[in-house]
Each structure stands twice: as C-alpha cells, then as structure tokens.
N, C-alpha and C positions, 0 to 999 in steps of 0.2 A: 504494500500500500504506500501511496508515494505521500510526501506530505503537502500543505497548505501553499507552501511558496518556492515547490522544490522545481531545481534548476533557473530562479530568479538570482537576479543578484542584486543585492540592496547596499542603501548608507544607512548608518548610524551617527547624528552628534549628540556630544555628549553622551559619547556611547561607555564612558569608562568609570558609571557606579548607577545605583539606582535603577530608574525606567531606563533608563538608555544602557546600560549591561544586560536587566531582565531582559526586554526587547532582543538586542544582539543574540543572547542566548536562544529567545523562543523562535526566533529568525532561522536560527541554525540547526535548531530542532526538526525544523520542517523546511528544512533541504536548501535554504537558499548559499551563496557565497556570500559573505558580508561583511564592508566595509567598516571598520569603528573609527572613529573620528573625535578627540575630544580637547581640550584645552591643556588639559594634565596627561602629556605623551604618556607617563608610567601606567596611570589607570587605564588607558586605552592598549599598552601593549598586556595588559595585565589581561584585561575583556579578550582580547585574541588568542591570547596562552589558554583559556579557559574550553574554549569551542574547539581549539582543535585539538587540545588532549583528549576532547570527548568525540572527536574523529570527524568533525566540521571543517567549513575551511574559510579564513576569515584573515584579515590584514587590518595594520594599522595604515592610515593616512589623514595626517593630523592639521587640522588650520584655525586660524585665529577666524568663527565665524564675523566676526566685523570687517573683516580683509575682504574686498573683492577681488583680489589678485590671489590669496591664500586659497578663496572658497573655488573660483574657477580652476583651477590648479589643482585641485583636490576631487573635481569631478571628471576632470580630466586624465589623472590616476587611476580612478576606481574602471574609467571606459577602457583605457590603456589596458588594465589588468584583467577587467571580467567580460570585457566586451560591448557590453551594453550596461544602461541604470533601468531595472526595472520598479525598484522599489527606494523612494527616501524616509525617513521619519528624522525630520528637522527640531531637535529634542534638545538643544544645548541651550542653556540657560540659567540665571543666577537671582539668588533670593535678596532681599531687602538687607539682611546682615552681611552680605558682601559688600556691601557698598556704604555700611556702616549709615544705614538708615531704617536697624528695628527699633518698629514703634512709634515712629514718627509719625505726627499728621501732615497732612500737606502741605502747608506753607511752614514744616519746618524740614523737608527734604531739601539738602543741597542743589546746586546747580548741575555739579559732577555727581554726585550720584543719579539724577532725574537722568543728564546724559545717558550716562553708561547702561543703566538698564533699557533704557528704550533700544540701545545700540546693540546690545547681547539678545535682550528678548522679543523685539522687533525687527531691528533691521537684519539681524543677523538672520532671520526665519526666510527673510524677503531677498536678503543674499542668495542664499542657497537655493530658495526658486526659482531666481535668476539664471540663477548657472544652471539646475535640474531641467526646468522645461524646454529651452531649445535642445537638450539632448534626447529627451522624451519624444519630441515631436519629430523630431529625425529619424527616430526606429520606432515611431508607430503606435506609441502609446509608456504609460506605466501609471503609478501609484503614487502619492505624495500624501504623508502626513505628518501635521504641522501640532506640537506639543501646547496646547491652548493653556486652562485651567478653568476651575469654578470661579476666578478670578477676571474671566473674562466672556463671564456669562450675569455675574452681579458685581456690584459694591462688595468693598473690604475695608474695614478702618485701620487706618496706620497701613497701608500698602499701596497708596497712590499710583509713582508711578510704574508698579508690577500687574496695577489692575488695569491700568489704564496700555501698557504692554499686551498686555494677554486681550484684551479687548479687540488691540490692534491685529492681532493673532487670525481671531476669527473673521473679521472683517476680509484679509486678506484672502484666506482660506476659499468662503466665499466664493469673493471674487475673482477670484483663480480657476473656481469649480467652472463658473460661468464661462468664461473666456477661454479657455481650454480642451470642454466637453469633444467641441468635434473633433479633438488632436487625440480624442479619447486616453486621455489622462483624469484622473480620480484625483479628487483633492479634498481632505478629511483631516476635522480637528478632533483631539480626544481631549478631553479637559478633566484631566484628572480631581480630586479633593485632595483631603488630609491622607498622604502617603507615607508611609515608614521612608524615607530617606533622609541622606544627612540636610537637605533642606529646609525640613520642618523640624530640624529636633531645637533651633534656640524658641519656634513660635510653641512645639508642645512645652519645654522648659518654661515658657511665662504664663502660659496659658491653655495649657491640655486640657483641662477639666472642662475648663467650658466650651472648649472648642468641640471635643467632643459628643456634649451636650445637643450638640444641634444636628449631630449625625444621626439619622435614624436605626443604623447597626451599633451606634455606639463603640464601636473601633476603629483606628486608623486603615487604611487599604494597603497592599502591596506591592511594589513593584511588577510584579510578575501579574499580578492583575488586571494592572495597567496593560502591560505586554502582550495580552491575552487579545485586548481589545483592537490596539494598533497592527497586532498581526492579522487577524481576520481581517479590516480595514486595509492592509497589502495584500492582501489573495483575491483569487477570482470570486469564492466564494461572494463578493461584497461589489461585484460585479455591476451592479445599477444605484451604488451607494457613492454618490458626490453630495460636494458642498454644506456637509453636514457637520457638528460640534458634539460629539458624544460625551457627557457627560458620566464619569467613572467614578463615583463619588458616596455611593452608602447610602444612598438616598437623599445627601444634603439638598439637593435641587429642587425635592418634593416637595420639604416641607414652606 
C-alpha cells in the first residue's frame, strides 16, 4: 500500500522542531523526499538524520526566509535535487518573546520588533510563494500550505503584531487559492491553537490555566497533530480542497 504523498517531493520551513519536524516526519512516512529548511542549520540537519535513519530520504537546504535571494536559491536546490516541488508547507516562524515583546499591548511593541515579525511571519510566507509558484506552474500543478494560527482567524491581547501577521497569512493564502486555481495548485492554511512547542511554553508559563480554560479539550494539541492535518492538505486525497484556513485547535474556535 503506497502512502499519502508517496513519490512527491516537498519543502519544509522551519522544518527543525515542533510542526515543522512533526510535519517533515509525517511527510516521510508517506513516501515523499523532503526538503527541511530552517533558520537553526543544526535543528534542521538534526530533522534529516531522523527520516533517514528510519529509511526516508530527506536533505537539509537552509535560508534566511526574509532573503529573496536565500528563499529563490533554496527552491532552486530542492528542483536541482528532486526534480520537481510538489508539495510546500511554508511553517517558519517566530513568537512574541523572540522579539522581546511578551505581553505587551500594542502601543507598547517596539518599532523592530513590529518589523521583524511581520518580516518572519509574513513576508517570509509570501517569499516563499514567490519562488514556489512559478515552479509549480511550470510542471503542472502542486500543493502549498501556508502555517496560519487561531491568531489569524480572531483577536489576541498582548500579540498584536503576530495576530495581525497571521491574519496576513490567511488573506494571502486566499488569495493565492484564487489566482492560481487554473495552474491547478492548492493553496491551504492550517491554523493551529495552543501547541506543545517551544513557542508556547513562556505564554503557558504566565498563563496556562487560563488559556487552557477556553479550550474545549482542555489540553494543549500536538505537533504531530498538526502534521496530520497539513499532510492530508498535501495529498490528492484533499484534491478539491483550496483557499481554505483549517483550524486545528480543541475546539477553541467553537466556543
């Protein structure tokens, strides 16, 4: 039985912890070759040692997503190597405490950190479909999913401009779907909740109890559960599935 994406070959950023390792993994599980790509070379050679000792086949190719020269470069690698990009999941991205802005309201976020996130979690999303879709449209089609959040489906207090990032996420996402359709490429956002990664551990550290409160399962989610979503979202299976923002979240969305 063959699997989900087997003989694809995809990218991964921020492919070196968290959804973007689960991902990579569950990628390789169902047969694809997969690219990991992450800002931390070590994590990302780390994610590739992992797939193919479990007898996958998977490479590092590593860029600064805010580089347009880095990101075209980087897809131009993966075509060098596997021949074609059938599948992206555009996953790199950075929390509020990197930028030394937890907890802040909005007119007390910096100048540079407003930058920088919009530049990691934004532009860099729009980089990479930049360089993904004329390669897609060139060989006929493929898959693009773009790492959103619950963040970019409502308000957050104290997460400005990561909500307002993620918002731009989906907009793009979208808009992409539209534009695209007849080059028959798929363009899909997962928007995950509260996930076990190191990204949420200073927001559960000030405030798990209650965050959790407003989850319907009352536990954080998984990486790999995430993974679960964005893989089907790369396969044929999800075949008539564009421009849509899945939300992966324990039901926060519902209530």
């Amino acid at each position: 039985m063959t699997g989900l994406l087997d003989g694809k070959s995809a990218l991964i950023t921020g492919g070196g912890g968290g959804i973007g390792r689960a991902t990579a993994l569950s990628f390789a599980r169902e047969g694809a070759h997969v690219a990991v790509s992450d800002f931390d070379t070590e994590t990302a050679a780390e994610t590739v040692a992992l797939i193919n000792a479990a007898g996958g086949q998977a490479m590092s190719v590593n860029a600064d997503v805010t580089d347009a020269a880095q990101v075209e470069a980087m897809i131009k690698t993966v075509v060098a190597t596997y021949g074609r990009l059938d599948c992206a999941f555009n996953n790199a991205g950075i929390a509020g405490f990197q930028v030394d802005a937890s907890g802040k309201k909005t007119h007390e976020w910096s100048e540079a950190a407003f930058d920088r996130m919009i530049a990691v979690n934004l532009k860099g999303v729009w980089l990479c479909m930049a360089a993904e879709l004329p390669q897609m449209m060139a060989q006929g089609g493929g898959a693009i999913v773009n790492t959103g959040s619950i963040a970019g489906l409502v308000g957050l207090r104290t997460s400005s401009a990561y909500v307002a990032a993620k918002h731009g996420v989906v907009g793009l996402t979208k808009t992409a779907a539209l534009e695209y359709a007849d080059a028959h490429i798929r363009v899909n956002a997962v928007c995950p909740g509260y996930i076990r990664t190191r990204m949420t551990e200073e927001s559960m550290r000030r405030r798990g109890e209650e965050l959790m409160a407003l989850v319907p399962f009352h536990r954080m989610g998984t990486p790999e559960e995430i993974a679960e979503m964005v893989t089907w979202l790369c396969s044929d299976r999800a075949s008539y599935v564009t421009g849509a923002a899945y939300n992966v979240d324990g039901g926060y969305m519902a209530t």
